[in-house]
N, C-alpha and C positions, 0 to 999 in steps of 0.2 A: 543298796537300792531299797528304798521305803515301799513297801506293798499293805493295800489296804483290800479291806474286806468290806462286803457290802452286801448289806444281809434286810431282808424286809420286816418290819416291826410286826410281831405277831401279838395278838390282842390275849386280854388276861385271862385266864381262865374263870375269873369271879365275873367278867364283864359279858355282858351280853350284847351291846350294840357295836356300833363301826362307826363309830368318830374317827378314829385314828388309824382305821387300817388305810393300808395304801402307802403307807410311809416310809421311805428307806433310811437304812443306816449305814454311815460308814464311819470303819476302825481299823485302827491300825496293827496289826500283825508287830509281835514281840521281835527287837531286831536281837537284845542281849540275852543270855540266861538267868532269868534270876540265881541270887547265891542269897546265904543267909547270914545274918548281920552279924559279924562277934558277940558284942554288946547285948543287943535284946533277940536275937536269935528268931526275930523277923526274915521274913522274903521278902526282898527287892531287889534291884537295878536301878541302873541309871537312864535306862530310855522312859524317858516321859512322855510317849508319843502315847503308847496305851490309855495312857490319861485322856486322849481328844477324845472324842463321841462327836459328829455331825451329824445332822437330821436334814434329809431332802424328802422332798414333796412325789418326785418319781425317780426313776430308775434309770432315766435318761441322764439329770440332772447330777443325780450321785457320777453315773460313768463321765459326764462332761468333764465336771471338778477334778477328776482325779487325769484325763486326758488333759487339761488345763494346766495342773501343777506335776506334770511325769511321774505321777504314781502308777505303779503295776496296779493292777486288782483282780481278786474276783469275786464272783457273784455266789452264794449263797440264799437258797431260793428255799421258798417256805414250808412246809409240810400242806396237806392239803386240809380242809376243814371239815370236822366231821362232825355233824350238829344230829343229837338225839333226840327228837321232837318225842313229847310227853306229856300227858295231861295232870293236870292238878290230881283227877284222884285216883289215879296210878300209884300215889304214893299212901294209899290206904288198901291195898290188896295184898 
């Protein structure tokens, strides 16, 4: 059974505005174990599902998709936001 994860985009730390917040993500949960290659002594497998990344608009739409196509899930919810308000010359004391 294919189980995905669905986790909210959290914005960068270099960014300061919210274009982008609001946005969910879903991925999909490792089915194999990675092993590592003879050869070049890489990590891989063979489930190429990790590979997917989709981008939904809400949180609804993520759970639709994956009730739509019988994927398990779960949610993974964000930390909270904790913004340091400061003045410009704060950084001169």
């Amino acid at each position: 059974m294919t189980i995905a994860r669905i986790s909210e985009v959290e914005r960068k730390t270099t960014q300061s505005g919210k274009a982008n917040a609001g946005r969910w993500l879903l991925e999909f949960e490792r089915q194999q174990p990675q092993r590592a290659d003879p050869l070049t002594g890489w990590n891989g497998s063979g489930d190429t599902n990790t590979q997917v990344r989709l981008s939904f608009k809400t949180k609804e739409a993520a759970i639709a998709y994956c009730k739509k196509h019988g994927l398990q899930y779960h949610l993974l919810p964000s930390g909270p936001v904790r913004l340091k308000i400061q003045a410009y010359a704060d950084n001169f004391r």
